[in-house]
Backbone of each chain as ProteinMPNN parsed JSONL, in Angstrom:
{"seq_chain_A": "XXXXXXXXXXXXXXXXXXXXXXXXXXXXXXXXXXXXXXXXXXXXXXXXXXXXXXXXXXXXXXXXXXXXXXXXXXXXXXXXXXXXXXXXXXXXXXXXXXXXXXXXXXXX", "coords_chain_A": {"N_chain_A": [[82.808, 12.096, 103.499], [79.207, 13.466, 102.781], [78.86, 14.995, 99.869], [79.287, 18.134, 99.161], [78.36, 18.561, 101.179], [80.245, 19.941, 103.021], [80.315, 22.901, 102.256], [80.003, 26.246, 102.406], [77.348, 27.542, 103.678], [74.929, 30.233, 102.629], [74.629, 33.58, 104.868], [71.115, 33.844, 106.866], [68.699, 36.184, 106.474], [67.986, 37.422, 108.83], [70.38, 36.502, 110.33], [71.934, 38.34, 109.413], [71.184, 40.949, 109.989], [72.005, 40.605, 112.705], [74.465, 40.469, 112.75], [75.563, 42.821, 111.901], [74.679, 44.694, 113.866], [76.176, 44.194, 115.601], [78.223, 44.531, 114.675], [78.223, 47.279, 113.822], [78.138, 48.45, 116.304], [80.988, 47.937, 117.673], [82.139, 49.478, 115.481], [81.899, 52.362, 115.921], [82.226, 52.435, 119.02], [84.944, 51.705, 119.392], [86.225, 54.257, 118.796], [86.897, 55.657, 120.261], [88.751, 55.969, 124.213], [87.537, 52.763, 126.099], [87.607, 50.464, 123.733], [85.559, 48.469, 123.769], [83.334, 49.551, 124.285], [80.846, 52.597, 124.546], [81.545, 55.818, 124.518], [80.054, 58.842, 125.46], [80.189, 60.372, 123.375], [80.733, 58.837, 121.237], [78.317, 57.084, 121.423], [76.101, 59.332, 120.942], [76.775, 59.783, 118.426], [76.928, 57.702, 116.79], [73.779, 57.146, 116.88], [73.042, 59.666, 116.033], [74.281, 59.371, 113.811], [73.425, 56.737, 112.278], [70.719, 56.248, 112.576], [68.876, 58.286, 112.314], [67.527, 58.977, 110.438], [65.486, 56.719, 111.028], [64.493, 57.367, 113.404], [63.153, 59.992, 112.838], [61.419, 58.963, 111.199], [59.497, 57.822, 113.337], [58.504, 59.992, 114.478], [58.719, 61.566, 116.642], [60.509, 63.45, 118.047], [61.86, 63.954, 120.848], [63.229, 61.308, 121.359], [65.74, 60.472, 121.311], [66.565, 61.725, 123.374], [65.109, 60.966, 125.332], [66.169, 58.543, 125.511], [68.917, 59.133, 126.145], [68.726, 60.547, 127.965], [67.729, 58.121, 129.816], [70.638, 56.773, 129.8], [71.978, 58.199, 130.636], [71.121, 58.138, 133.319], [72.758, 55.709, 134.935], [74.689, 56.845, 135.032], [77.632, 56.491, 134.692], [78.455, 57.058, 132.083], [79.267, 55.241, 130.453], [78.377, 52.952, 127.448], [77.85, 49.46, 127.152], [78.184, 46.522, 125.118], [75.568, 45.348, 126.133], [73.656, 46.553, 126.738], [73.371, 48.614, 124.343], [71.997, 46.959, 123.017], [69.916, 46.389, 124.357], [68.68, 48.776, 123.525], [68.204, 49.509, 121.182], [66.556, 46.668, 120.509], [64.278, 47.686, 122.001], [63.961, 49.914, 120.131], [63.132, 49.086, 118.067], [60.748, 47.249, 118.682], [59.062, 49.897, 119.168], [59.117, 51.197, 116.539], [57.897, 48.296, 115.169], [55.231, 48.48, 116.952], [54.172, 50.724, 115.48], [54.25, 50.843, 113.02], [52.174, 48.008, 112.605], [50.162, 48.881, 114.189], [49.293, 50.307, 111.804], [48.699, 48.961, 110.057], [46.492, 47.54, 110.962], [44.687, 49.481, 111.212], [44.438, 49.957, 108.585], [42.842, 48.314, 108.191], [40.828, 44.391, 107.843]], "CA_chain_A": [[81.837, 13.172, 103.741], [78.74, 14.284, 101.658], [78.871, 15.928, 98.744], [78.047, 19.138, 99.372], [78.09, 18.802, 103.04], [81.233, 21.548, 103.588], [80.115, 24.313, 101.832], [79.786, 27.375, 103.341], [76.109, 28.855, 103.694], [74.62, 31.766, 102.636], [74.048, 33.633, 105.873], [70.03, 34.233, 106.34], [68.582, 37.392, 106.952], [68.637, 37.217, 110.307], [72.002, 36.456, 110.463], [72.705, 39.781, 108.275], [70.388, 41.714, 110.929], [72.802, 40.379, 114.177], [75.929, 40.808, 112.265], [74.869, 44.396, 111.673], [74.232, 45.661, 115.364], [77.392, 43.646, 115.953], [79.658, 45.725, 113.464], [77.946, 48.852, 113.812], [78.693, 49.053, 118.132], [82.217, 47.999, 117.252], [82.916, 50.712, 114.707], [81.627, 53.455, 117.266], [82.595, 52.113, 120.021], [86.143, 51.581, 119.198], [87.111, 55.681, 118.041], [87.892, 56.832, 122.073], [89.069, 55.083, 125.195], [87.33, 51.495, 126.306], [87.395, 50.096, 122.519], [84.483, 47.677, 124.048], [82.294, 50.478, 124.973], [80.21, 53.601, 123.806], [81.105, 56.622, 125.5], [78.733, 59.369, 125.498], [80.158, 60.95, 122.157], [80.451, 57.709, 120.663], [76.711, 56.974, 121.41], [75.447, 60.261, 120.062], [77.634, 59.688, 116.619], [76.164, 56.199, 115.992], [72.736, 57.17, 116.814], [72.612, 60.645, 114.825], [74.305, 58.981, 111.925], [72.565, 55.205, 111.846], [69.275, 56.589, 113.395], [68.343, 59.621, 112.395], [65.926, 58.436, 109.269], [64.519, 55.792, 111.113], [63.921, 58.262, 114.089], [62.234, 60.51, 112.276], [59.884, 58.226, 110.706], [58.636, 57.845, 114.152], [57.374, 61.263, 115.261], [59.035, 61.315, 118.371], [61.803, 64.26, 118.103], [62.353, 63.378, 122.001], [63.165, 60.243, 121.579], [66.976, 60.563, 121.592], [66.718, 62.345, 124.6], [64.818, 60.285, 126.107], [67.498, 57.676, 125.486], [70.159, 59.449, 126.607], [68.711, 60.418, 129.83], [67.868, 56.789, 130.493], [71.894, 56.142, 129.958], [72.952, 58.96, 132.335], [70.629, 57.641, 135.124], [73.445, 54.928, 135.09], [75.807, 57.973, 135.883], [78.827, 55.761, 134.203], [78.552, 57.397, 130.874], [79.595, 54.375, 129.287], [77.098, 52.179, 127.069], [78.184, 48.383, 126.42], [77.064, 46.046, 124.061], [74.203, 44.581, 125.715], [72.884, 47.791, 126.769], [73.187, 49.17, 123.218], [71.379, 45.882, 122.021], [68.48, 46.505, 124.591], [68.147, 50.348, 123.21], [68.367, 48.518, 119.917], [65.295, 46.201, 120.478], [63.361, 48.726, 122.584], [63.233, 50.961, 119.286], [62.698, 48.202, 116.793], [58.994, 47.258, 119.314], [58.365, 50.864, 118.845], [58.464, 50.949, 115.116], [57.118, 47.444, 114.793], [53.974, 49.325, 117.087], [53.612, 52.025, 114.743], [53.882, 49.204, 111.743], [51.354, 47.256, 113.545], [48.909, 49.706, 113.872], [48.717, 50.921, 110.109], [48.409, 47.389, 108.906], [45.324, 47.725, 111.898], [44.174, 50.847, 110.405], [44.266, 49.51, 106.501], [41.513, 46.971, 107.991], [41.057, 42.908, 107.911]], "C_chain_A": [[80.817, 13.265, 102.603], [78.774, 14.967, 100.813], [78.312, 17.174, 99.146], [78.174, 20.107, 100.568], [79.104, 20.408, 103.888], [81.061, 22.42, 103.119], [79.758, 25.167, 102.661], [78.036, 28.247, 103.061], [75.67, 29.74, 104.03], [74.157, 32.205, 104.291], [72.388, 34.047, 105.568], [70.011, 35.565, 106.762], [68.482, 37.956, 108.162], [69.514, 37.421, 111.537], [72.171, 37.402, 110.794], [72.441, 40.638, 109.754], [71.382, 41.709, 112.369], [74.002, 40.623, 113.6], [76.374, 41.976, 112.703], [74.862, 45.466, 112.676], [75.841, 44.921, 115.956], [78.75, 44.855, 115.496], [79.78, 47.037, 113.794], [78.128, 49.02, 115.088], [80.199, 48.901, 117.846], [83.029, 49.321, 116.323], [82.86, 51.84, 115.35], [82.526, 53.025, 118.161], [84.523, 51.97, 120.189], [87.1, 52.639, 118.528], [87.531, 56.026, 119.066], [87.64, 55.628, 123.098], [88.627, 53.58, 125.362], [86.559, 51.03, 124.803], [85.906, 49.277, 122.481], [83.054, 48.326, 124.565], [81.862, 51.666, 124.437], [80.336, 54.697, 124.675], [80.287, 57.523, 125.203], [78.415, 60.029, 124.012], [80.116, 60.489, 121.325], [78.772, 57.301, 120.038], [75.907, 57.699, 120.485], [76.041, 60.26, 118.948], [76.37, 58.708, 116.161], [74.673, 56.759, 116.373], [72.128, 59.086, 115.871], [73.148, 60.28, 113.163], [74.114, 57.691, 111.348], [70.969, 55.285, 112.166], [68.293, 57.078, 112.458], [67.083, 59.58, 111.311], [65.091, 57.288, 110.195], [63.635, 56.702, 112.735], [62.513, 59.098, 113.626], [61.047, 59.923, 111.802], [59.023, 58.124, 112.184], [57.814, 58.937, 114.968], [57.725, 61.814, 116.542], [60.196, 62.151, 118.557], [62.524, 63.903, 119.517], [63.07, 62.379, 122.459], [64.77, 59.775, 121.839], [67.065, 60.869, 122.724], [66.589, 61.728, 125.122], [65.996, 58.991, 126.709], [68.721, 58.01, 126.381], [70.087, 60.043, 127.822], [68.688, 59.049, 130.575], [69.894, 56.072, 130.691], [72.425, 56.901, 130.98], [72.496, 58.836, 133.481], [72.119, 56.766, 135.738], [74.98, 55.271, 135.569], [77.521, 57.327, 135.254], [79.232, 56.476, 133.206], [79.123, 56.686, 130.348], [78.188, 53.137, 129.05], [78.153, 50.437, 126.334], [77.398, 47.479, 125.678], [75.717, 45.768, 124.582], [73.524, 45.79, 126.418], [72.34, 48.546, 125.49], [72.32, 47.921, 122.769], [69.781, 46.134, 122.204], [67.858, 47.981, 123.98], [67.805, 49.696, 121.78], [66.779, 48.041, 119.877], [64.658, 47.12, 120.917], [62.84, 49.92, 121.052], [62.497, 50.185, 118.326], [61.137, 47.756, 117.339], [58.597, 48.509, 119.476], [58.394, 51.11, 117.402], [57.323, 49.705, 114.374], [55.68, 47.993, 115.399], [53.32, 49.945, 116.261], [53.299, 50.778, 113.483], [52.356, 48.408, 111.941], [50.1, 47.859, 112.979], [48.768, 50.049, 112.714], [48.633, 50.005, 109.968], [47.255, 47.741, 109.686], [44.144, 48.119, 110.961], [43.95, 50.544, 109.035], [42.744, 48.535, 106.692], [42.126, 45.573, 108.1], [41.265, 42.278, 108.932]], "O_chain_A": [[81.277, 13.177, 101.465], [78.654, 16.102, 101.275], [77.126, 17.338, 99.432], [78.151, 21.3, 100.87], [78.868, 21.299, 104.703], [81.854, 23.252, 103.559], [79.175, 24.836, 103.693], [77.772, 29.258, 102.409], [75.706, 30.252, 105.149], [73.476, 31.423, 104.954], [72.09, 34.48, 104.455], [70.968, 36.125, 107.297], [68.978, 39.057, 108.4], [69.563, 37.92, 112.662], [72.474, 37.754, 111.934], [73.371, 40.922, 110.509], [71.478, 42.737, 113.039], [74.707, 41.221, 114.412], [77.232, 42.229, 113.549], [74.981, 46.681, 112.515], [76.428, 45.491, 116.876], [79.664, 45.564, 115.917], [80.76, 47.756, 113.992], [78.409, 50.214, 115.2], [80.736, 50.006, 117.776], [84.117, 49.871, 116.493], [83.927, 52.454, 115.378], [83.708, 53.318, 117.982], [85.111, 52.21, 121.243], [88.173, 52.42, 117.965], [88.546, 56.722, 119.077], [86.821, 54.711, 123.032], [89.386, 52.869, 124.704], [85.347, 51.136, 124.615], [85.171, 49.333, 121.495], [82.059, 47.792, 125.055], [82.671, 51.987, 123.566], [79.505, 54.806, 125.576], [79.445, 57.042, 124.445], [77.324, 60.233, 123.48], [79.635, 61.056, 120.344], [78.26, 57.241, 118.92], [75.231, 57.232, 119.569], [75.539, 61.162, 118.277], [75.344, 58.877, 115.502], [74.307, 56.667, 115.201], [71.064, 59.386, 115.33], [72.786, 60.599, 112.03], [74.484, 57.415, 110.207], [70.182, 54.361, 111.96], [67.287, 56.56, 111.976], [65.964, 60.077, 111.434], [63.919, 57.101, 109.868], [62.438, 56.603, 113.002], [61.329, 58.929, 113.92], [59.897, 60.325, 111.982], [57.82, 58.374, 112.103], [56.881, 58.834, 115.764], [56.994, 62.431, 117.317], [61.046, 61.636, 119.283], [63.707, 63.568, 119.454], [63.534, 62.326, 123.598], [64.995, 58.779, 122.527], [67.84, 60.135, 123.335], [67.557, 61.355, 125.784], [66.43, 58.692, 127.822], [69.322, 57.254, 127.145], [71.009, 60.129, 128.633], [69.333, 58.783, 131.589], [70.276, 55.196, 131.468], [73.107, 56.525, 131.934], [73.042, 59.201, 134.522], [72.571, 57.084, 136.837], [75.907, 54.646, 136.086], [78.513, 57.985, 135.567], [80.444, 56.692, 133.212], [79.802, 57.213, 129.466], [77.4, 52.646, 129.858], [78.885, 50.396, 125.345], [76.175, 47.564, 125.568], [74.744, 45.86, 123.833], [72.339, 45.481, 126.537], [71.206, 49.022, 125.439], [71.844, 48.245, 121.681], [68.85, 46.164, 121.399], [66.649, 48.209, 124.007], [66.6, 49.465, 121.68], [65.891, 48.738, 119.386], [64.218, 47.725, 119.94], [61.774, 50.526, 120.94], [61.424, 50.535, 117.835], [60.247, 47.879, 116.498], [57.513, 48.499, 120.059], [57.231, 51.27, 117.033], [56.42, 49.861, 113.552], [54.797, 48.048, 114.544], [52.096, 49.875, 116.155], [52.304, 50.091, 113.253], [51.548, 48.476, 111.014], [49.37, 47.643, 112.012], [47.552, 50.121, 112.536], [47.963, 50.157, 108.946], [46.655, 48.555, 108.983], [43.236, 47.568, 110.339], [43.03, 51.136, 108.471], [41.913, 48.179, 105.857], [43.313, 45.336, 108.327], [41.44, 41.061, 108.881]]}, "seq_chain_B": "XXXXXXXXXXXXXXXXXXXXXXXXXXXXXXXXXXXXXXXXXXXXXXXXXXXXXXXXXXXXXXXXXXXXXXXXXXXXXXXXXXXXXXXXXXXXXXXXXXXXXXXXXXXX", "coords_chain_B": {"N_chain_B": [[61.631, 75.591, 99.582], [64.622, 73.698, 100.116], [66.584, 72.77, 97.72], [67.049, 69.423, 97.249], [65.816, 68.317, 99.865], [64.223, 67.353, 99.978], [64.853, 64.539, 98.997], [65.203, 61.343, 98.963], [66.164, 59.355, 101.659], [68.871, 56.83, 101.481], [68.409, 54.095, 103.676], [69.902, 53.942, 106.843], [72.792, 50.902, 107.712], [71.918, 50.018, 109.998], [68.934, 50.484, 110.685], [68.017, 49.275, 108.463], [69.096, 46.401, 109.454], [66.73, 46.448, 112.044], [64.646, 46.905, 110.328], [64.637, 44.281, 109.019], [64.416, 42.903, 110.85], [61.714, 43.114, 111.994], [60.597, 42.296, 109.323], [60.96, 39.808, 109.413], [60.0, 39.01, 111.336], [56.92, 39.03, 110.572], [56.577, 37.57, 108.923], [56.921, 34.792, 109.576], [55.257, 35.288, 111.748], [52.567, 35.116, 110.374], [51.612, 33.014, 109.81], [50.028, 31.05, 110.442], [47.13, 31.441, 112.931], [46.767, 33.772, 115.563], [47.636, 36.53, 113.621], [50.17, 38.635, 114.489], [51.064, 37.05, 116.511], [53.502, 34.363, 117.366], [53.133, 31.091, 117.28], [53.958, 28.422, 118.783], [54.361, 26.209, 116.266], [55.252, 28.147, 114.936], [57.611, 29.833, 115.511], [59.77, 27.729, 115.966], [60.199, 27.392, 113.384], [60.741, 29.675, 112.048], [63.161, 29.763, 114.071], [64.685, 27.222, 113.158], [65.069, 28.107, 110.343], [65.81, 30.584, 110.251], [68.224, 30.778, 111.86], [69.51, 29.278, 112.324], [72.407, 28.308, 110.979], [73.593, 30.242, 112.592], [73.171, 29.791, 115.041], [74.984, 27.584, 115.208], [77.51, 28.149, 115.409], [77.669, 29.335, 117.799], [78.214, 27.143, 119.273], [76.41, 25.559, 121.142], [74.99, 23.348, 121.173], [72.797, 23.498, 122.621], [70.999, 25.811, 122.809], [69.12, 26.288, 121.153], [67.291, 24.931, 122.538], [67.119, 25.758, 125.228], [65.577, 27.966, 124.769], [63.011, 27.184, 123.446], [62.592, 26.395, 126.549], [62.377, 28.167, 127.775], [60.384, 29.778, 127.016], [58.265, 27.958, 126.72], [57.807, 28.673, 129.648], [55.884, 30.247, 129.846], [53.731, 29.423, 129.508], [51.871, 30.372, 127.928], [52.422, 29.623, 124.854], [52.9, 31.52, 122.843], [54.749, 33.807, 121.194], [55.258, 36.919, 121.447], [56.249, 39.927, 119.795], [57.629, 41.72, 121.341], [58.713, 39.903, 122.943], [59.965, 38.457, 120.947], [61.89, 40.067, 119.684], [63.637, 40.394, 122.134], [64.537, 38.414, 122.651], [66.292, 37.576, 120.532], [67.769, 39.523, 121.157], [69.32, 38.667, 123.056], [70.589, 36.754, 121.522], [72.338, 37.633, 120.584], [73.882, 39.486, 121.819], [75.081, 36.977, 122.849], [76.756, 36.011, 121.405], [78.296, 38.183, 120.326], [80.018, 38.316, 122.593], [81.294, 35.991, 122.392], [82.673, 37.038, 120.077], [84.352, 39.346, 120.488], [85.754, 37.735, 122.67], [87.377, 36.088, 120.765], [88.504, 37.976, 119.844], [89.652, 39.28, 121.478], [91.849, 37.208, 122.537], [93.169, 37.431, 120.252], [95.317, 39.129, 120.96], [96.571, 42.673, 121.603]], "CA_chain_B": [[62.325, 74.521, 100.224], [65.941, 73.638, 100.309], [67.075, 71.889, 97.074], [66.857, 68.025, 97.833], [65.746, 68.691, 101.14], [62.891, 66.323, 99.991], [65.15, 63.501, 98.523], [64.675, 60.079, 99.893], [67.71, 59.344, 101.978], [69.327, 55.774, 101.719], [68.728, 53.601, 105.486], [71.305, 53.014, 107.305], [72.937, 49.235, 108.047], [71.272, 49.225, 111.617], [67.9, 50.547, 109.73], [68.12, 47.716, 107.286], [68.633, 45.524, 110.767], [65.533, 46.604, 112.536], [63.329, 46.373, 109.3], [64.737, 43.105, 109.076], [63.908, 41.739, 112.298], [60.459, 43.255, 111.868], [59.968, 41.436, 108.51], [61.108, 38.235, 109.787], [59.086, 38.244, 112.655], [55.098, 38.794, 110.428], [56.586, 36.351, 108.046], [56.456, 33.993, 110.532], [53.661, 35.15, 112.118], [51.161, 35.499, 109.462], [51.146, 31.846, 108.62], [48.665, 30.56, 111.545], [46.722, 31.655, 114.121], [47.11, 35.221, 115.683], [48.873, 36.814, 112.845], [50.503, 39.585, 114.976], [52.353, 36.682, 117.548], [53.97, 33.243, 116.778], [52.84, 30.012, 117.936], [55.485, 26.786, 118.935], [55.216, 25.601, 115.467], [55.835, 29.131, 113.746], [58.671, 29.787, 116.086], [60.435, 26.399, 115.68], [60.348, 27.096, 111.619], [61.782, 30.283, 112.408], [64.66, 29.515, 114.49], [65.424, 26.403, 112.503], [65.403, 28.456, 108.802], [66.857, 31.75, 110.434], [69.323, 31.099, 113.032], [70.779, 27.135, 111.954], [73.742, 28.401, 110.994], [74.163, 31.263, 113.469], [73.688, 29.218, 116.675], [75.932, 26.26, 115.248], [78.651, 28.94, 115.284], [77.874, 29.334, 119.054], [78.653, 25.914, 119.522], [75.958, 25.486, 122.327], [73.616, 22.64, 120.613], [71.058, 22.852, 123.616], [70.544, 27.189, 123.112], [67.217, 26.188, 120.957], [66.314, 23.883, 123.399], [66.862, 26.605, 126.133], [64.9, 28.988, 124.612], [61.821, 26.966, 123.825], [61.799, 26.341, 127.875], [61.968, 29.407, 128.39], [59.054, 30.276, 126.57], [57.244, 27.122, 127.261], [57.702, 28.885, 130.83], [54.668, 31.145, 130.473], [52.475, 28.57, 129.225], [50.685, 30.877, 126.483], [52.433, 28.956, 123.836], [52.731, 32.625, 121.94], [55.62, 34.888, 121.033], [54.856, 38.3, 120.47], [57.344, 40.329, 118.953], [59.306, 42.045, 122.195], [59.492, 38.415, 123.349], [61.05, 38.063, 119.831], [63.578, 41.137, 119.712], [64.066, 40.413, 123.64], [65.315, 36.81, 122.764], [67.51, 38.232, 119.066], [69.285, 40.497, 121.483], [70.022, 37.77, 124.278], [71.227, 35.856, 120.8], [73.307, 38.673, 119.584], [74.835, 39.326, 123.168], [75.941, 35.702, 122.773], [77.957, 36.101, 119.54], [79.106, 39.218, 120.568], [80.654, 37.807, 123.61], [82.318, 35.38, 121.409], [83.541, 37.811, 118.982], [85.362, 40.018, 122.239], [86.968, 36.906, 123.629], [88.261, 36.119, 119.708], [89.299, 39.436, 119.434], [90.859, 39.717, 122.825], [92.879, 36.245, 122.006], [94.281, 37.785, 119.191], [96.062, 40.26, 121.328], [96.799, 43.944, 121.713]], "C_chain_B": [[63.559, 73.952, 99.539], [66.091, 72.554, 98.648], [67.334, 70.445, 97.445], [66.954, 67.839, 99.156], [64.588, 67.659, 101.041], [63.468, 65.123, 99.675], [65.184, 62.379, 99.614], [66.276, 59.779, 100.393], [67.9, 57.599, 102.019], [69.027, 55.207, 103.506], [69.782, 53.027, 105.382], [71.7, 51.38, 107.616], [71.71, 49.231, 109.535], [69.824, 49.752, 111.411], [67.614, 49.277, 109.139], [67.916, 46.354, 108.467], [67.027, 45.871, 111.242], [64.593, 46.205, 111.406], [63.663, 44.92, 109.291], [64.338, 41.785, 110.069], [62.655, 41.989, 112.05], [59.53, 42.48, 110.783], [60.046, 40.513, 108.597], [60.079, 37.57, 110.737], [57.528, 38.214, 112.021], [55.521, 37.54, 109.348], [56.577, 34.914, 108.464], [55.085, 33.265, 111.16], [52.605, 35.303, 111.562], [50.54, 34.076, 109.172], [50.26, 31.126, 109.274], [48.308, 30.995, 112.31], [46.746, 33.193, 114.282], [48.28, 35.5, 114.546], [49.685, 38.141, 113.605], [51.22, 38.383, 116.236], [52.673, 35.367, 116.856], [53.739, 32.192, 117.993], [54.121, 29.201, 118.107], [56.306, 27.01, 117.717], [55.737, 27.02, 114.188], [57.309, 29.485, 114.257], [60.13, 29.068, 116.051], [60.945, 27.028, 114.334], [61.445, 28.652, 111.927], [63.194, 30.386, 113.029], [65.49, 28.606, 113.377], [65.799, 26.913, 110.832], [65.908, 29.373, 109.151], [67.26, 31.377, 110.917], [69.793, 29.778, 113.027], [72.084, 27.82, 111.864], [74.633, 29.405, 112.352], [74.652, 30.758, 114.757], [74.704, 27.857, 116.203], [77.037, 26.862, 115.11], [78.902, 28.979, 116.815], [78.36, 28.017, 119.49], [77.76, 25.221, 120.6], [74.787, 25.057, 120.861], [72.373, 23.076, 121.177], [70.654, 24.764, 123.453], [69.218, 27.361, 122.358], [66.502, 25.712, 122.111], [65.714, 25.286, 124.81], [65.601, 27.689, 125.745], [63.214, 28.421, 124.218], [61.501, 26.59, 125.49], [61.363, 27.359, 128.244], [60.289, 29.882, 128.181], [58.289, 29.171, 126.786], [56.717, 27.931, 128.872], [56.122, 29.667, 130.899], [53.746, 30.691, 129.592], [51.344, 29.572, 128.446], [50.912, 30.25, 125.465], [52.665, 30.269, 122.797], [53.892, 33.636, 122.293], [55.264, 35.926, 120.471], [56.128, 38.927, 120.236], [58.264, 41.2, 120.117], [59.292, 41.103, 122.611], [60.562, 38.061, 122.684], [62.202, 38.977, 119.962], [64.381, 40.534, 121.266], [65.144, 38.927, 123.43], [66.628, 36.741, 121.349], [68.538, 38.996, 119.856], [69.861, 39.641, 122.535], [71.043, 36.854, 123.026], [72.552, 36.49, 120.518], [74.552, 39.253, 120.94], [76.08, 38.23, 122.985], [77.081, 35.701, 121.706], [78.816, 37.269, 119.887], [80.307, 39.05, 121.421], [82.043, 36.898, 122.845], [83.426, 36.007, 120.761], [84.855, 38.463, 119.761], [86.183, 38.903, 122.576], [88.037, 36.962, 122.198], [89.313, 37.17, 119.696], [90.646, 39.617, 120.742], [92.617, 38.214, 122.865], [94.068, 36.699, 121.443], [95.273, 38.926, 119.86], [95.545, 41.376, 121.317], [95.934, 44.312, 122.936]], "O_chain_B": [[63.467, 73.74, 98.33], [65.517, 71.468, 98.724], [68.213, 70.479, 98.306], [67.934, 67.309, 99.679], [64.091, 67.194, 102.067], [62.698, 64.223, 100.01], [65.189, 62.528, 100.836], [67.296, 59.928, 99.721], [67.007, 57.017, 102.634], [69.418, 55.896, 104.447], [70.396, 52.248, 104.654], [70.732, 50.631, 107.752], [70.86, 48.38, 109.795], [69.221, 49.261, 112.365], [66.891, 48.396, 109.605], [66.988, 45.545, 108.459], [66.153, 45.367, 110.536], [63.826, 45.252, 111.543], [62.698, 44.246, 109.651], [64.119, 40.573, 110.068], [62.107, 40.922, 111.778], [58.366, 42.11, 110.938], [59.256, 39.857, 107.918], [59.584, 36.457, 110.915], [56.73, 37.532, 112.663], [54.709, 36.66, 109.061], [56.247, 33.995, 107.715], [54.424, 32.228, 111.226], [51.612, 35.638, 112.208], [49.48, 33.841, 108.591], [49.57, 30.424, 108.535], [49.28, 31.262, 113.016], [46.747, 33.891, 113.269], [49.397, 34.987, 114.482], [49.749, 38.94, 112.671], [52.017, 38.959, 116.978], [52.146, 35.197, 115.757], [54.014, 32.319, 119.186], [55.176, 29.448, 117.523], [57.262, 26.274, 117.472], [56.301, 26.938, 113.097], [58.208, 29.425, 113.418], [61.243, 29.592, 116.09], [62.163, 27.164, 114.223], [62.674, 28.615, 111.991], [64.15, 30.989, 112.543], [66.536, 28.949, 112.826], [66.617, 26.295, 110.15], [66.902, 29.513, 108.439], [66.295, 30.614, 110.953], [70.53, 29.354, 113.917], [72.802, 27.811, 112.864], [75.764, 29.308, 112.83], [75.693, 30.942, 115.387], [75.12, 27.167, 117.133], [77.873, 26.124, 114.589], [80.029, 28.739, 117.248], [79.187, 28.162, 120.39], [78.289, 24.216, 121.074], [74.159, 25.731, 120.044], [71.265, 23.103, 120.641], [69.757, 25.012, 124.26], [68.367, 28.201, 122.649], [65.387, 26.036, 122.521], [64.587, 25.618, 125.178], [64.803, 28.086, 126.593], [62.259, 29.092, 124.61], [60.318, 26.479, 125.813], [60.325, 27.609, 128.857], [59.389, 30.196, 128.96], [57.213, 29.592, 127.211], [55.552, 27.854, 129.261], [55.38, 29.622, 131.88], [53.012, 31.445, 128.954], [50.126, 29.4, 128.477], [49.91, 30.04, 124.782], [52.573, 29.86, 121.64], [54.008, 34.186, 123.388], [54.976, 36.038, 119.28], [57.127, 38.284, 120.557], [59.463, 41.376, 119.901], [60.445, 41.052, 123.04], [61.63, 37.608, 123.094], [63.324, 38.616, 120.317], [65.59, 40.311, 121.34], [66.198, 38.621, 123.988], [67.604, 35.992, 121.305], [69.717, 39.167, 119.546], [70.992, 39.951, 122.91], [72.088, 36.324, 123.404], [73.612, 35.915, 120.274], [75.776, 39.341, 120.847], [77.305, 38.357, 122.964], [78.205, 35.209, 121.612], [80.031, 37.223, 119.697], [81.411, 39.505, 121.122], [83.254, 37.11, 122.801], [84.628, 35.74, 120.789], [86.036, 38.136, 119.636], [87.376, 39.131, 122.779], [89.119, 37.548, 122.214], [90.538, 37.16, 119.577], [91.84, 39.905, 120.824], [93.818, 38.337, 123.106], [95.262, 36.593, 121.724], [95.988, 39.569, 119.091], [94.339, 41.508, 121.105], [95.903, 45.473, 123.343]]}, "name": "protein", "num_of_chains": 2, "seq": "XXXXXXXXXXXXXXXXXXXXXXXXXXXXXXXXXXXXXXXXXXXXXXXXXXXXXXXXXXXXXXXXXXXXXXXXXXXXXXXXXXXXXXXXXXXXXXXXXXXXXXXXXXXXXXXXXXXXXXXXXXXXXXXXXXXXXXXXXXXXXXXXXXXXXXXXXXXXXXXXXXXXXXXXXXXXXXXXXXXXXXXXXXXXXXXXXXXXXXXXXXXXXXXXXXXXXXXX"}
């Protein structure tokens, strides 16, 4: 083998970022009944206590709500991962928006 | 006003995620062309310096390949950034999936 070749590398940032949304539905998700799933009290934990600063930065006091009516259309009251992933991205293209626009706004 | 009612509060891990995806994705895209989406070859550099190690964990060689068809599919040649989150959370699904079967292997 290469010299070298088996080492274990650093994860990138990236990585860190998918790990992250990985860990953090798991640790919720796994305090009441379907360990693989977010029920409704679950949901509102992890998103008032991983959120709640990055919420705010956006202006949008509603915006939980909004959320959490879009999950009870689904009438299940349970949220699994790739539901939580798309609420996930869906906020991260509304901050990157707001981001966006002030770089806009600065000019160039 | 409230005694450190003004203090800067630490972000949370899934904070730290989102900024992270957001800085990955202009660092990308700043380096040619529309700086606000990513061309082929900014895309390419991206997958192959973020996500080498991640998808060789999936074990699915051809899931770059898949994903430039995909996006070849709508013949703009340009990723804008919910293309990007949209295609991080189809990645992060994937791993997740993984992680669940592991987990479920191991019993209980």
């Amino acid at each position: 083998p290469v010299p070298g070749s088996d080492q274990v590398n650093m994860p990138t940032q990236l990585e860190i970022a998918m790990n992250i949304m990985i860990r953090i539905f798991h640790q919720y998700s796994c305090k009441e009944g379907d360990r693989f799933k977010l029920n409704k009290g679950e949901l509102k934990m992890l998103l008032q206590q991983e959120l709640t600063e990055f919420l705010s930065c956006q202006k949008d006091p509603q915006l939980v709500d909004k959320i959490m009516q879009d999950l009870d259309a689904n009438k299940d009251n349970e949220v699994d991962f790739n539901e939580f992933v798309v609420m996930v991205a869906a906020l991260t293209v509304a901050c990157n928006d707001y981001f966006v626009e002030q770089l806009k706004k600065k000019g160039k």
